[in-house]
N, C-alpha and C positions, 0 to 999 in steps of 0.2 A: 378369457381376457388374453391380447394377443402383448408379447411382446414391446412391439412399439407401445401400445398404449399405458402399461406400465411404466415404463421409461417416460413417456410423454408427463401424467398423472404426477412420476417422480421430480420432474424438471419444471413443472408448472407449479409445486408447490415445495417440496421442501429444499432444492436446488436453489429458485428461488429467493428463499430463505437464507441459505449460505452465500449467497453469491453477496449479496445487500449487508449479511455480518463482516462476511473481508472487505468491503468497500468501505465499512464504517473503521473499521480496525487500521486500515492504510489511509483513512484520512487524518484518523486522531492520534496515531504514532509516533509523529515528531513533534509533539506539543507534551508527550509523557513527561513526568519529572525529569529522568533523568537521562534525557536528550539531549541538554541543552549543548553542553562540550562536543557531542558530534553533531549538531547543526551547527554550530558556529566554525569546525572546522572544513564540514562540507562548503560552507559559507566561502571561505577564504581559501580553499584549494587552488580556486584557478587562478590565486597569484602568486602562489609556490612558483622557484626558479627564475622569475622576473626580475632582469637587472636593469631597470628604465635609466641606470644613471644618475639614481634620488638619491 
């Protein structure tokens, strides 16, 4: 068994696998308990330093 196909064998199945757990893990991350105070300030960032004059 060469090489590539190892690798290959590897990346078709338990690669995979990994790739599909961190996509599930960065999508359910900012829904955690205790998130909530850094989404809401990511939230409101980009109107830090804004003097509109209000």
């Amino acid at each position: 068994m060469s090489v590539y196909e190892t690798l290959r064998h590897f990346a078709d199945s338990w690669f995979l696998l990994v790739m599909f757990l961190l996509f599930l893990t960065f999508c359910l991350w900012p829904f955690r308990p205790g998130a909530k105070d850094h989404n809401q300030a990511a939230a409101n960032s980009i109107f830090e330093g804004q003097d509109d004059g209000e």
